[in-house]
N, C-alpha and C positions, 0 to 999 in steps of 0.2 A: 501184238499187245497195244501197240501205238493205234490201229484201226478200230480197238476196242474201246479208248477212250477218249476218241473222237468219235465216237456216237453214241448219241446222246441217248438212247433209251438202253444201253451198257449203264449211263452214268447213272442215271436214273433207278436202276435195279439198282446198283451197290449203294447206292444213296436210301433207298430204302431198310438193305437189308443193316444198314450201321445205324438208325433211327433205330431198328427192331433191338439189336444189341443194346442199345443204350438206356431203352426203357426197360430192357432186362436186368443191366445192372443198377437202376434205380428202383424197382420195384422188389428184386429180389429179396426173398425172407430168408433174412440173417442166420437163421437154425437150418437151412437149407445145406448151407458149406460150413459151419461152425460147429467149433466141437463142445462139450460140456451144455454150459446156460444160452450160448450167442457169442455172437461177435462183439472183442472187447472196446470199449466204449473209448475215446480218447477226446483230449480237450487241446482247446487250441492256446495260443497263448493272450497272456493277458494285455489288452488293448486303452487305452486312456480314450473315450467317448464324448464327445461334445454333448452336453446334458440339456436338450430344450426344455422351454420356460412356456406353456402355454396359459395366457391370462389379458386381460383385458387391459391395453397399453394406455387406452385413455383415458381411465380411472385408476388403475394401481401403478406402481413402482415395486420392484422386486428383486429380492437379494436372492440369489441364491448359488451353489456352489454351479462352477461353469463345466465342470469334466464328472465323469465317473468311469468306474472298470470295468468292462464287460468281456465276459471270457465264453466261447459256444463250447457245448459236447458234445457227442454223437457220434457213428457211424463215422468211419477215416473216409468211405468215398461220399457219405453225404459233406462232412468238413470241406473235400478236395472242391465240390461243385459249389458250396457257397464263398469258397475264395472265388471265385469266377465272376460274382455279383460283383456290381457297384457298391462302395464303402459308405453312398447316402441311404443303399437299399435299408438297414437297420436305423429306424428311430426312436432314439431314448430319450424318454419327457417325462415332467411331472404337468400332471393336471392341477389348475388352481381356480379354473374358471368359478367354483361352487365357494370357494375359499373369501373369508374377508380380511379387514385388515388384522395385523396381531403376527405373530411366530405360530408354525403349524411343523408339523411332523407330516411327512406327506411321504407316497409309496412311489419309487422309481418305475416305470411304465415302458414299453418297447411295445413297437411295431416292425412289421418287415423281414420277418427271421425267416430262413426255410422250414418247411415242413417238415418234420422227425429231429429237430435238432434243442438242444437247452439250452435258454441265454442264464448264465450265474452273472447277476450286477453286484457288484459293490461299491458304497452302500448299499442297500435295498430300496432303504429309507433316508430321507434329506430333511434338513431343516430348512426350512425360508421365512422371510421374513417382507411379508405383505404390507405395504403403503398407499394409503389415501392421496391420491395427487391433492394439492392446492394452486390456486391460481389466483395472484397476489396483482392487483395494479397499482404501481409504481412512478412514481415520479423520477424521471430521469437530471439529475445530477452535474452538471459540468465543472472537473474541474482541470486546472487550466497550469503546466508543467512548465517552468524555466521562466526569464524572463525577455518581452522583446527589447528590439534597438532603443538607447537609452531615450531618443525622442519620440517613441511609438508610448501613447495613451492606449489600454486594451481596456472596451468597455464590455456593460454584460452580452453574456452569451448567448444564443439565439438555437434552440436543439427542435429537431421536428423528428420523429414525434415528441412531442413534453412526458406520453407516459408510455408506458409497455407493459405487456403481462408478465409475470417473475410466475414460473411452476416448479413447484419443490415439495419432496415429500411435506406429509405434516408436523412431522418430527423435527423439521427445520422453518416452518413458518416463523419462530421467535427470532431466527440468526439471520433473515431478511430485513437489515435494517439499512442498507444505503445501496444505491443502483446510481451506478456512475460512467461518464464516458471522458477520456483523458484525451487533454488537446496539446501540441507539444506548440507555444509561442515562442523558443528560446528564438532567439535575434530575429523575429518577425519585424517586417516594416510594412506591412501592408495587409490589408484583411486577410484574413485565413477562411477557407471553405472546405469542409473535408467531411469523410463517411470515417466512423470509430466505431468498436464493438463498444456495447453496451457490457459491464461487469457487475455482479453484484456480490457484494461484500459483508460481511456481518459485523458488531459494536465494535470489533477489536481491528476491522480494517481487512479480517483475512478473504481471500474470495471463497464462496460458498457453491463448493466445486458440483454436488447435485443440480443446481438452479439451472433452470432452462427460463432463455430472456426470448419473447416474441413481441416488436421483432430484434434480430439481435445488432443489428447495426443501425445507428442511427445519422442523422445529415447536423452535423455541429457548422455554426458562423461567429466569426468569433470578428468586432468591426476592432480594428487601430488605426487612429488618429495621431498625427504628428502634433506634439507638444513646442509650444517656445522653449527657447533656451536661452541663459546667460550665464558668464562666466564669471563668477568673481573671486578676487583670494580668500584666502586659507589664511587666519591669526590662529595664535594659542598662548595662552600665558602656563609658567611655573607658579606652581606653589610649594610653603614648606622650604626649611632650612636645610642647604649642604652640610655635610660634617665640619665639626672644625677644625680651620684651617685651608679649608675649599669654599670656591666659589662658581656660579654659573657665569658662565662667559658667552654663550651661547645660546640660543634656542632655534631650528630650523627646520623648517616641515616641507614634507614633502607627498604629495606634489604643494603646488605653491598654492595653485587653482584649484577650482571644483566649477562645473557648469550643471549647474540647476534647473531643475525641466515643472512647468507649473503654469497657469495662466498668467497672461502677460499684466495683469494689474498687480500681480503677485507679487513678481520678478525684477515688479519698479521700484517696491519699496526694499529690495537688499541692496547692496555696496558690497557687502562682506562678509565672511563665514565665521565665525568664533568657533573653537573646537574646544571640547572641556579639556582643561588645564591640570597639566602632567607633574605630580607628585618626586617632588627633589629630595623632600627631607631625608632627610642621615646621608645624600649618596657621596661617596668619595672619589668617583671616576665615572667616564662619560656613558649615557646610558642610552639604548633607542625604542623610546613606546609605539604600538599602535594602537590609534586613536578610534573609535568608531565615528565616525560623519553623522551627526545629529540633525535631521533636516527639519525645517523652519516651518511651522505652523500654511496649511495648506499647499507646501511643497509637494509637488508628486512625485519625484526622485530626481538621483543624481548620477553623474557618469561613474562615481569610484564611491564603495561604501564607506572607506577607512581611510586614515591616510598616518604617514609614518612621522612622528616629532623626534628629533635629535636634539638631546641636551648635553653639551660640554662644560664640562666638571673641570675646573683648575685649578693648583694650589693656589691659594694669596699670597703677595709677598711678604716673603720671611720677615726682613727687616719692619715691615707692618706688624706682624702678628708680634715680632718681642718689642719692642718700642709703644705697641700701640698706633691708634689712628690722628691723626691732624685734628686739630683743632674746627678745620671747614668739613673733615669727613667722621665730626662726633655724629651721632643720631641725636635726636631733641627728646629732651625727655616724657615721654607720652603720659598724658591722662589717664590715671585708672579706671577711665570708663572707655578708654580704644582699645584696652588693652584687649587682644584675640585670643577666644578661648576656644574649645573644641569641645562637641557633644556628639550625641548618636540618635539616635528617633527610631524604634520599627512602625513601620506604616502598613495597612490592608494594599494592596492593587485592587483597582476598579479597573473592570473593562469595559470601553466605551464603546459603541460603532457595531453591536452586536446584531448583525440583521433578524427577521422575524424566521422562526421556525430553526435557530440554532443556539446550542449550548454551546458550555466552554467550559475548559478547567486546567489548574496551571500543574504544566508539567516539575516546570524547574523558577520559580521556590514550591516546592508541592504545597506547602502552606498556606500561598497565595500573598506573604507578607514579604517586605523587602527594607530591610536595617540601612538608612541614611546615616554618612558621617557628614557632622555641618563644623563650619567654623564662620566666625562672626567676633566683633566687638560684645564686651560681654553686658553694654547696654541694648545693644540689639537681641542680645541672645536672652536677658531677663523681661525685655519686654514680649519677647516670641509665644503667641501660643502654638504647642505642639499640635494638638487638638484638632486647629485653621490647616494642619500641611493636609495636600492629598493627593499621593502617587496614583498614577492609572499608565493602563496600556490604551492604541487604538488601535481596534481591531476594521477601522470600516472597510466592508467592499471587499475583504476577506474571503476565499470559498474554506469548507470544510478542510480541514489540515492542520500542521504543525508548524510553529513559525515563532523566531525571536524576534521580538519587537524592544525596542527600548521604551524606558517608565519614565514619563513624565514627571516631575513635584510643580504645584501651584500655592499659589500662598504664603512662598517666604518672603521674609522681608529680604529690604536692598543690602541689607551690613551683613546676611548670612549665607555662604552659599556652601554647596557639596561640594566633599574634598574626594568621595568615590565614584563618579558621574560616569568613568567608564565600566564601572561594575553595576549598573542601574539599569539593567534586561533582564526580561522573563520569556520565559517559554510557553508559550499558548497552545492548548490544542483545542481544535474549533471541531464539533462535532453537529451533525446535524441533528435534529429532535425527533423521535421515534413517533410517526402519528400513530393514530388507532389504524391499523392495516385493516384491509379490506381483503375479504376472503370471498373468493368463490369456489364453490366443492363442487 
């Protein structure tokens, strides 16, 4: 036996004669060995099918479902021989090349089945949903995360390329309205050079996940310059009456200092920081505000935003309070025209500083308006026009974003000042302005 299949014209006959077998059992007529109609039909089980999409990528976009079912019938030994094929041999597509934009009912299509055998698809039929590409150019956007070392100046930004093409269905050309690349400067001291993806966003800020950006990365430079610095103290005065029976004994802030970063002709004209003046009236025990840091006309910032005032509250002494005061500690008796009275103002916000091709709108007062308490001598306060005050925010140098700013007042007189100066912030949101988009189809 061993002699017979080492040689090769042995191998060659039986190699023959099981070719001859095998086109027998494929060719064979079913009513041949079957009883009744034929040999019974059986189906295979049902299969989940990758659903190709044939259509033109560089004019449409296209929805459509990603699987279907496809189950075969047939003859068990035709079934046995197409398990033997490769699982890409069967292709299931729908045609759309003839198809335009809009929603189509379209017929599920296969290639590749064996011969004598049924493909059953389900669906049959699909729905899709055909899109017109568009190709938007875009101005690309910088904007700029965290802030650097309290002496780094960060000027404007430098993005190559300045535009790129935004592709998105047509369906979303309106939600294309800002294309941005984010730079992180948090404690930068020195220029920043970097590659960022490009993002594009729609009115409400969300990314507009269809958009394809070419190209999608761009070269951001972002220059920082060291700033002067000086240091000067921290004042604050109280205002408003302790309860009675108490007095303020104290007032102490902390920190003491504040160093100021700004040009140095700036910087010569401060000594010293005045912080708005922390509200005592009615308190009967010691209390601890924080103060926001108010920075000085052309100041570019400072090392601490805020700083902490400590006011202690103490009784007076007793023997004062039932006896009364000395004769050296009466008060004089004041003119009724020093006498300090208290009023309220609501004013508009203006915003200032507003670069070209950006809106704004105020998040928090939504109104845009912001209620002053003043007090003053009540000749100051009847000679005061209301009319003259005008609160504003400054928004210069600003990019697109959301950001509390403190509100200015100009115009009051010297006898009347706010008694709520740490409550005088608004919340900005700086939006860029929707040009007329440019469309290529």
């Amino acid at each position: 036996m061993d002699k017979w299949l080492n040689n090769n014209n042995v191998v060659k006959v039986i190699s023959f004669l099981l070719a001859i077998m095998l086109w027998a059992v494929v060719n064979n007529d079913p009513a041949s060995y079957s009883s009744g109609v034929g040999q019974a039909q059986v189906d295979t089980k049902v299969n989940q099918v990758d659903l190709k999409v044939r259509y033109d990528a560089s004019k449409y976009l296209v929805e459509a479902p990603s699987t279907v079912q496809v189950q075969l019938r047939g003859r068990k030994d035709l079934l046995a021989m197409s398990s033997l094929l490769s699982s890409d041999s069967l292709d299931v597509y729908v045609d759309l090349r003839n198809y335009g934009s809009g929603k189509h009912e379209v017929p599920v299509q296969y290639e590749g089945a064996p011969r004598g055998l049924e493909v059953i698809i389900q669906p049959s039929q699909v729905t899709v949903n055909i899109e017109e590409i568009k190709k938007l150019k875009k101005t690309v956007q910088v904007d700029l995360i965290g802030e650097a070392k309290a002496h780094g100046k960060v000027g404007q930004s430098i993005v190559n390329p300045q535009t790129v093409t935004v592709t998105v269905p047509e369906s979303r050309v309106e939600d294309v309205v800002f294309v941005r690349a984010y730079v992180s400067v948090e404690g930068a001291e020195e220029p920043i050079k970097t590659k960022v993806p490009v993002r594009v966003l729609d009115r409400r800020g969300t990314p507009v996940e269809s958009a394809k950006v070419s190209p999608a990365v761009v070269d951001v430079q972002v220059p920082i310059t060291s700033l002067p610095a000086k240091t000067v103290p921290l004042k604050v005065d109280s205002k408003g009456t302790p309860a009675d029976g108490y007095r303020v004994a104290a007032v102490d802030v902390n920190p003491k200092k504040v160093t100021l970063y700004g040009a140095k002709e700036v910087l010569d004209t401060i000594s010293s920081l005045t912080l708005p003046s922390v509200d005592v009236d009615g308190l009967s025990e010691s209390k601890t505000f924080s103060v926001t840091i108010l920075l000085p006309d052309n100041v570019e910032k400072a090392d601490v935003e805020s700083a902490y005032v400590k006011v202690d509250i103490v009784r007076m002494d007793e023997t004062a309070i039932r006896t009364g005061l000395t004769e050296q500690e009466k008060p004089e008796v004041q003119d009724p025209e020093k006498i300090t009275i208290r009023d309220s103002v609501e004013l508009p916000i203006r915003i200032q500083g507003l670069a070209d091709g950006q809106a704004s709108e105020f998040v928090k007062p939504s109104s845009g308006r912001i209620e002053l308490e003043i007090q003053g001598t009540k000749e100051a306060m009847d000679k005061m026009d209301k009319n003259e005050l005008v609160a504003s925010v400054d928004v210069k140098g600003k990019p697109p974003g959301q950001y509390t700013t403190p509100v200015h007042v100009i115009n009051l007189p010297p006898d009347v000042r706010i008694t709520n100066q740490q409550n005088l912030q608004a919340i900005v949101l700086i939006k860029e302005q929707a040009d007329n988009q440019r469309v290529n189809s």
